[in-house]
C-alpha distance (Angstrom), angle and dihedral (degrees) to the residues before:
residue distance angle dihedral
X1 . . .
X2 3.85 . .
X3 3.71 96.2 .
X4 3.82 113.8 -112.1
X5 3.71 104.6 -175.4
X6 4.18 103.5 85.2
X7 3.76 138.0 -144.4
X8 3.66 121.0 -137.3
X9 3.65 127.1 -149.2
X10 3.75 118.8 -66.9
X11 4.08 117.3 -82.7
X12 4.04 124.9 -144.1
X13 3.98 114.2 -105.3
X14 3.57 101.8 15.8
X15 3.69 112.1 129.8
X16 4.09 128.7 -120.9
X17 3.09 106.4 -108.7
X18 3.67 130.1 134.3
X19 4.41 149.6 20.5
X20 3.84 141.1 -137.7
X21 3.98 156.7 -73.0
X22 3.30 147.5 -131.2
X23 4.35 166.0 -126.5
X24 3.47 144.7 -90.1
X25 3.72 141.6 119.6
X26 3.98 93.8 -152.5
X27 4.22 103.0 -167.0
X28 3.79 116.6 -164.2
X29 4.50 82.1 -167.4
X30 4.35 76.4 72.1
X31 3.70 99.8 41.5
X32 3.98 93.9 47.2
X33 3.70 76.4 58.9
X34 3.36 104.6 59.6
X35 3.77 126.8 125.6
X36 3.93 117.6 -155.2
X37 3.89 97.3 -147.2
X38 4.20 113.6 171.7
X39 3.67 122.5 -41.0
X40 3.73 113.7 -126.2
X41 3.55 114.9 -166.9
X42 3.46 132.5 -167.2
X43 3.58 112.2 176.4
X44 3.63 106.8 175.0
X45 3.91 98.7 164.6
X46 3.57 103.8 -132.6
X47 4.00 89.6 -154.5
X48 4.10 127.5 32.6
X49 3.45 95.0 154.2
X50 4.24 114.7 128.0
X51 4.23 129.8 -156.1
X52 3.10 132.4 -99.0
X53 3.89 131.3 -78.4
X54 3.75 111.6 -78.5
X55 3.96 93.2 9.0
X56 3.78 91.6 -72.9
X57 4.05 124.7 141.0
X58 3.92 123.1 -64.1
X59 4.06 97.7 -97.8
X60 3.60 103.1 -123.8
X61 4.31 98.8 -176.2
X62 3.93 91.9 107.3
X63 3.89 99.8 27.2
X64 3.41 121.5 133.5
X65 3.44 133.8 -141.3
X66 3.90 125.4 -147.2
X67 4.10 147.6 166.1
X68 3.55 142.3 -121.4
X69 3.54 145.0 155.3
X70 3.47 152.6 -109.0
X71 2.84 99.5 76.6
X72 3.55 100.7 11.0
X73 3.63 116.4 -107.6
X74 3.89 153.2 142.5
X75 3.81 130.3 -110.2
X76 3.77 122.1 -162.5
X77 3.72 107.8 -148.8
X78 3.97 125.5 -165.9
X79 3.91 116.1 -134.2
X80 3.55 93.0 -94.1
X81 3.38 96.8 54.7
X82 4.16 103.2 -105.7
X83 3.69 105.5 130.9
X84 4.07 120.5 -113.3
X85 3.45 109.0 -176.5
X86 4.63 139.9 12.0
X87 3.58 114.9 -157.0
X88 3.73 121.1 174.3
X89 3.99 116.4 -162.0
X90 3.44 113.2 -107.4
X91 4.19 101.2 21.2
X92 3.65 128.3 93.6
X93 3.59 96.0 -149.1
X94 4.16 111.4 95.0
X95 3.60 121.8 -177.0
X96 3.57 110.2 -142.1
X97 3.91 126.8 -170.8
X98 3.74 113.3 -119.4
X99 3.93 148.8 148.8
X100 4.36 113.2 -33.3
X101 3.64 119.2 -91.8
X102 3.61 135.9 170.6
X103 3.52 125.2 -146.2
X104 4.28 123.3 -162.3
X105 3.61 150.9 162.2
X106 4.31 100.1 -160.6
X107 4.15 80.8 167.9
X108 3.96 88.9 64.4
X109 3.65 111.0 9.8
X110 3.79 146.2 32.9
X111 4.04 84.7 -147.5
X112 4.13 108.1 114.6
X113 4.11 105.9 -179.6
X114 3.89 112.1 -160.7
X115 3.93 110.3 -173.7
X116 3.73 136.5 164.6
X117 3.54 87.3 -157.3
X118 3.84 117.0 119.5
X119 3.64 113.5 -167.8
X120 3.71 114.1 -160.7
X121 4.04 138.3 170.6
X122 3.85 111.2 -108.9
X123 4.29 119.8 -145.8
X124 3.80 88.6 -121.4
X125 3.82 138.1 15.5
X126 3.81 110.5 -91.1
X127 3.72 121.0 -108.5
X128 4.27 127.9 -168.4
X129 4.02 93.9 -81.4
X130 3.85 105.5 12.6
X131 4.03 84.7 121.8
X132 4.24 81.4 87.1
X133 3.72 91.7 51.8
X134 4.28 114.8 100.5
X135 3.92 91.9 -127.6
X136 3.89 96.3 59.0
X137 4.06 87.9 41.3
X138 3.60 91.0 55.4
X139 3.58 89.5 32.0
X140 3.82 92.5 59.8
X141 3.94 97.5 35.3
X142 3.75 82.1 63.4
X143 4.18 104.1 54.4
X144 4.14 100.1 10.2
X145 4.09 85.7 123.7
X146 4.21 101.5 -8.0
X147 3.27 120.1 143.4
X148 3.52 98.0 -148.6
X149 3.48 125.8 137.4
X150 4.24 112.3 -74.1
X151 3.88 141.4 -176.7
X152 3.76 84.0 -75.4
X153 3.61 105.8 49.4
X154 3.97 81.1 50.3
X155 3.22 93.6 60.4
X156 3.76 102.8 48.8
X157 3.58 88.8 53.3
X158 3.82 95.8 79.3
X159 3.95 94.4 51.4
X160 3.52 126.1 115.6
X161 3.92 104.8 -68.3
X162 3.74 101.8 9.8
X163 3.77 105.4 150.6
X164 4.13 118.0 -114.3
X165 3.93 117.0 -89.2
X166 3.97 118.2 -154.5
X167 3.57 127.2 -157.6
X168 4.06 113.5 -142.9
X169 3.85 89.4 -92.1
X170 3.53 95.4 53.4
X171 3.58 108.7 -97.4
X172 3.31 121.2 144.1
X173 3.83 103.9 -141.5
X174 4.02 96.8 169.2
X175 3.68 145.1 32.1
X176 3.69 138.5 104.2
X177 4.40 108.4 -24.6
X178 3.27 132.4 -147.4
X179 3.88 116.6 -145.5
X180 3.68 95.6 -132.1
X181 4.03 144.2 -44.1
X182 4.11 112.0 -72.9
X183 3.68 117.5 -78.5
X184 4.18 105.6 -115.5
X185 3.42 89.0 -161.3
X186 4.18 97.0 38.4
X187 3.91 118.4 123.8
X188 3.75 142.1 138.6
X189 3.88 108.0 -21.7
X190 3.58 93.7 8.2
X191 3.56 140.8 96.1
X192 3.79 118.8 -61.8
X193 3.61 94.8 -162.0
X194 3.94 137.9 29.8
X195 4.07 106.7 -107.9
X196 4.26 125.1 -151.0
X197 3.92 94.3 76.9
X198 3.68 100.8 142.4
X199 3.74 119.9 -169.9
X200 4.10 88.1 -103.5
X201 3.92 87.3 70.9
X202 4.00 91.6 47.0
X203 4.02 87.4 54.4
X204 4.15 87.4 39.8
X205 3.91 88.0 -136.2
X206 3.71 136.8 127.8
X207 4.05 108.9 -112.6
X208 3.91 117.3 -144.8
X209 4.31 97.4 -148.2
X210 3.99 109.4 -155.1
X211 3.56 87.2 -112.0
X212 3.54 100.2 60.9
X213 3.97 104.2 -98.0
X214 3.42 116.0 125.6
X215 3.84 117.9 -148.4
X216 3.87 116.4 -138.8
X217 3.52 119.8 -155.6
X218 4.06 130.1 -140.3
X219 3.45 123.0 -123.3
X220 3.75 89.9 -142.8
X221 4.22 93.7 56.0
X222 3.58 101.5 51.4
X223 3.74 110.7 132.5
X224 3.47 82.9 26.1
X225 3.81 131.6 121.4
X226 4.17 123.3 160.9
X227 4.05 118.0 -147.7
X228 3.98 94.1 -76.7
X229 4.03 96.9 31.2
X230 4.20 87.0 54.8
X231 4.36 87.0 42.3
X232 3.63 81.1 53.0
X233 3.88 98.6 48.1
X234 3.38 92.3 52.3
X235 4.09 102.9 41.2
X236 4.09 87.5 34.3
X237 3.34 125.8 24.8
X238 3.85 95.3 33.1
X239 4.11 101.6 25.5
X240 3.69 92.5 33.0
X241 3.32 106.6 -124.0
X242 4.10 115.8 157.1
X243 3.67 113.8 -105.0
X244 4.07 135.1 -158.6
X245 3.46 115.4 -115.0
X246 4.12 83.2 -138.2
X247 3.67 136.8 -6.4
X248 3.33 87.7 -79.1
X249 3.88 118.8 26.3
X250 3.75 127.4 78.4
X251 3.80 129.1 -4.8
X252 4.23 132.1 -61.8
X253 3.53 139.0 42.1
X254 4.26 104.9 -5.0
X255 3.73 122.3 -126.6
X256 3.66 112.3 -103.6
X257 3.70 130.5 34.3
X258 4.05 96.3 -100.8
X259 4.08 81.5 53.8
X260 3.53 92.9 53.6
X261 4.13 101.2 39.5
X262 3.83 90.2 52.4
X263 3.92 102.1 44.0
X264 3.43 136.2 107.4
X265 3.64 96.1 -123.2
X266 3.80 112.5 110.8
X267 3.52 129.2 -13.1
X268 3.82 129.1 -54.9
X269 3.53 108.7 -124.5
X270 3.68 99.7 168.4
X271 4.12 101.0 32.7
X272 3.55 111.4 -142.0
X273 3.98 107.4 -129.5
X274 4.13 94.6 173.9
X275 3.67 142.2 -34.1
X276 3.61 97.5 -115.4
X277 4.75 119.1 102.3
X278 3.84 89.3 -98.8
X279 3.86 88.6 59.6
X280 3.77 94.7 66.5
X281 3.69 113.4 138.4
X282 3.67 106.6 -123.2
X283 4.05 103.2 -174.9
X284 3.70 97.9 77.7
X285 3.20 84.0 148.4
X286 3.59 90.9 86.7
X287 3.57 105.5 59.1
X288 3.89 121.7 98.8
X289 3.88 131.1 -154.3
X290 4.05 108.0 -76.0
X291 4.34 96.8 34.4
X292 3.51 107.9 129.0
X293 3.95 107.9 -133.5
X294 3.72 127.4 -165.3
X295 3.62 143.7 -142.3
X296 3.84 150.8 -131.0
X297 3.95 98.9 -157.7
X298 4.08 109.4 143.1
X299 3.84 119.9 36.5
X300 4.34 74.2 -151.2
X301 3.95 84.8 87.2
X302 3.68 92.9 51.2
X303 3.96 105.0 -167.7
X304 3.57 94.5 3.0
X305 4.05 127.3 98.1
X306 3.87 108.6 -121.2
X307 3.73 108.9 -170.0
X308 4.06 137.8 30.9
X309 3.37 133.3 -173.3
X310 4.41 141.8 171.9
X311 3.66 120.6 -104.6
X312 3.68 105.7 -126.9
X313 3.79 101.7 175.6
X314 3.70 154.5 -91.7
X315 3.81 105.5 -51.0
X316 4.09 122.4 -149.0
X317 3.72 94.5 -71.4
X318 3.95 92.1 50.2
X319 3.92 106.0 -110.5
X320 3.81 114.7 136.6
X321 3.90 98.8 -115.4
X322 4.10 131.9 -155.1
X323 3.65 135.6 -161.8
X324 4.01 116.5 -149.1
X325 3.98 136.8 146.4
X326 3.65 113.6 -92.7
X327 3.37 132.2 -173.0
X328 4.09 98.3 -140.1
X329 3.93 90.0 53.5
X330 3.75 91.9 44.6
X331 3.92 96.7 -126.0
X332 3.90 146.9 -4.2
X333 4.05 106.8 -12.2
X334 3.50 142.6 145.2
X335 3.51 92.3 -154.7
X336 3.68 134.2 130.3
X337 4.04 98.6 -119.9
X338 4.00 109.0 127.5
X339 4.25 89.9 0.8
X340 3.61 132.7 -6.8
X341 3.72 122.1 -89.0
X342 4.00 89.9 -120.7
X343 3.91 116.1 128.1
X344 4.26 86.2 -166.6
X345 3.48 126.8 73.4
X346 3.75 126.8 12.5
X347 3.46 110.9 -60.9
X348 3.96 125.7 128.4
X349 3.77 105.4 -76.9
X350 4.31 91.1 33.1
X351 3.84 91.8 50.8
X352 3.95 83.8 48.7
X353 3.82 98.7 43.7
X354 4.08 114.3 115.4
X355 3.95 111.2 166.4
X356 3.55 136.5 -10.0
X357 4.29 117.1 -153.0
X358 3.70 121.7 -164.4
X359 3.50 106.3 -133.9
């Protein structure tokens, strides 16, 4: 998607306040065409590790630290062996090992996800030996076992039924999310749902960008964020991440899902060589709970990416699950309406899959 609605240069008094949304042409011609082939899974569980006795703090005093590769990273092991912490050089995004939860959709799917895996936004991109430096101490002292909200509780507070959250001025800033407003001009083939809802029209607030664009929202998306305008509520607006006030302008996380896959932010984990079936990533195996991965949906969008998503994890049965805003669902999901939510085997969204980035 190129991003049609436009931001206008940045106004005097108005208040910071919000982030941005998202592509993909999502065709129900392509799903209806789907074959199911074998599933392959390869659940490697990227984190086993378990808390503490009593709910307290991992104890870090014999924890070891370690490297390996592709991509390069470092693990933070506990004397026993469970691992505490994944940090891959150049990324922001660490996946810590905390209390249980489970995550589900029973409306939608039969997929239940139960994960130890805490995925949280770091101060600074990790580097080989940054575990010495006095912002990751602190850093780590702070969320090594918290419970406090992360990238996934985010997320699951835009599904279908999440209750409203209110900042102290009033704002509601989450709660159930549409995708976007009807299409008028929707049908067979064609989109369900109007894209370019960024997560400044689901707050219904002006946003100041850093580089002087100002985004505007539309009365007729609020509560509304598309695939890249809900990835960018959750990793921007809520985690704090900066954010592009286009694909283009200013500095962050870009504004539609081709901006995202093909920027230099974080670290390509999945390398996108093309958009075309032959360019299907096959090492899925690589990907960790928190990568964003994106997709080839709509031949519409021609050499552009149309949809992105977050890995969240393998659920009960094994299969590598996302969460993403679709249009068929009406909002964030990781349900199984117009394709499963599985990144393995050769469903809809897996046989559409192209890269995957770690932010």
């Amino acid at each position: 998607m190129t991003g049609k609605k436009k931001t206008r240069p940045l106004l005097s008094g108005l208040v910071l306040l919000g982030l941005v949304a998202g592509s993909g042409f999502l065709t129900l011609e392509l799903r209806k065409q789907e074959e199911q082939g074998v599933t392959e899974v390869r659940n490697v569980g990227v984190l086993k590790g378990t808390r503490g006795e009593g709910g307290e703090s991992p104890d870090t005093t014999d924890a070891e630290w370690s490297r390996l590769k592709s991509p390069a990273r470092s693990v933070l092991r506990s004397a026993d062996g469970q691992v505490m912490a994944v940090l891959t050089d150049g990324a922001r995004t660490a996946t810590l090992t905390g209390p249980a939860r489970t995550f589900e959709e029973p409306a939608s799917t039969a997929s239940t996800v139960s994960t130890t895996d805490w995925v949280r936004l770091m101060p600074e991109p990790w580097s080989k030996g940054a575990e010495k430096e006095k912002w990751f101490e602190e850093w780590y002292e702070e969320y090594a076992g918290s419970e406090e909200d992360d990238l996934f509780a985010f997320a699951f507070q835009y599904v279908a039924g999440a209750k409203e959250k209110k900042d102290d001025q009033g704002l509601v800033y989450a709660g159930d999310a549409d995708f976007g407003p009807l299409n008028p001009d929707g049908g067979e083939g064609g989109d369900l749902r109007l894209e370019e809802s960024d997560f400044y029209d689901y707050l219904g607030i002006p946003y100041p960008f850093r580089d002087g664009k100002v985004g505007t929202p539309e009365a007729a998306r609020a509560r509304s964020l598309d695939c890249s305008g809900y990835i960018r509520m959750v990793l921007g607006y809520r985690a704090r991440h900066p954010l592009m006030s286009s694909d283009k302008s200013g500095d962050g996380l870009p504004r539609t899902a081709n901006g995202m896959a093909r920027s230099e932010q974080g670290v390509d984990v999945l390398p996108l060589t093309g958009v075309s079936a032959k360019d299907r990533p096959t090492a899925i195996d690589q990907l960790q709970p928190g990568d964003l991965v994106f997709f080839k949906l709509d031949a519409r969008t021609k050499e552009r990416l149309d949809h992105v998503g977050m890995v969240l994890g393998h659920d009960t049965e094994g299969h590598l699950i996302f969460v993403s805003s679709r249009e068929e669902v009406n909002g964030p999901t990781i349900g199984d309406i117009g394709g499963v939510s599985r990144l393995d085997g050769n469903g809809y969204y897996a046989k559409t899959l192209r890269s995957a980035k770690r932010l």
